[in-house]
C-alpha positions in Angstrom: 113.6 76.5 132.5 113.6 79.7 130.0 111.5 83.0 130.9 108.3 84.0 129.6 109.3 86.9 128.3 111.4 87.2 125.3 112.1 88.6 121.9 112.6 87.1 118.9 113.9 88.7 115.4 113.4 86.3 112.5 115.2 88.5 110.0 117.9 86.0 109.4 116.2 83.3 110.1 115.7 80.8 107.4 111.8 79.8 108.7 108.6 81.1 107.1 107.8 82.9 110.5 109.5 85.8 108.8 106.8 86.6 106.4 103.9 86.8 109.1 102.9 90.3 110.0 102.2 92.3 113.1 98.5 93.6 113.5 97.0 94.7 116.4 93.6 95.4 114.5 92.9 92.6 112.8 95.3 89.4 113.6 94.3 86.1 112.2 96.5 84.1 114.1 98.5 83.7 117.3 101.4 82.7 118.6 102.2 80.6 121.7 105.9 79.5 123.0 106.0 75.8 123.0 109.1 73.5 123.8 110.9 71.5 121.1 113.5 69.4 122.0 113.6 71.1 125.4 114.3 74.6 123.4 111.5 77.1 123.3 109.9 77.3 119.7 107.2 79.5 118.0 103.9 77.7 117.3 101.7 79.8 115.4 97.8 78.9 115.2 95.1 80.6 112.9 92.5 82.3 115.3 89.9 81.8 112.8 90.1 80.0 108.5 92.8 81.9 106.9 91.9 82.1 103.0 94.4 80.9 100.6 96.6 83.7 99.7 95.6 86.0 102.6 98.5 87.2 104.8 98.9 86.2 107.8 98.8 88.0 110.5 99.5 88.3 114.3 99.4 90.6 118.0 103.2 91.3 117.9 102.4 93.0 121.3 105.0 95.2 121.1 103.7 99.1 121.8 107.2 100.2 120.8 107.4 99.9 116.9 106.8 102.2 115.2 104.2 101.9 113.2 102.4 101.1 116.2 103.6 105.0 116.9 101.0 106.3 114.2 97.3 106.3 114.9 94.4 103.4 115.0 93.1 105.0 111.6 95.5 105.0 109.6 96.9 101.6 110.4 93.5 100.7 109.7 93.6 102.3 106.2 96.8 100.8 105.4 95.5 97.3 106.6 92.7 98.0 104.1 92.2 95.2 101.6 92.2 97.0 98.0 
């Protein structure tokens, strides 16, 4: 049995989990810890259609990072489509 709570750093990892995103504000997707080969694994499901070249993004959940340090507004400008 593994616990609940973990963390996971892709940045070596050689998976296209990598290039999703964090977004509190506006996530498109989700992520959910599912078992593969008895070894916990990543699954990550659109929470609504995800247009083609649209970046994908998910709840990271983590009230640490940094740029989660600046405020609502201006992650929302950042996370403004241009």
């Amino acid at each position: 049995m593994f616990s609940p709570i973990f963390s996971v750093d892709a940045t070596h990892s050689e998976g296209m989990g990598k290039m999703i995103n964090d977004s509190h504000l506006k996530p498109n997707s989700k992520v959910m810890v599912e078992k593969k080969e008895g070894k916990p694994v990543l699954a990550i499901y659109s929470i609504h259609n995800i247009k083609a070249g649209e970046e994908i993004l998910y709840d990271y959940k983590d009230t640490t990072a940094f740029w989660r340090r600046v405020s609502d507004s201006f992650l929302a400008f950042l996370t403004f489509p241009v």
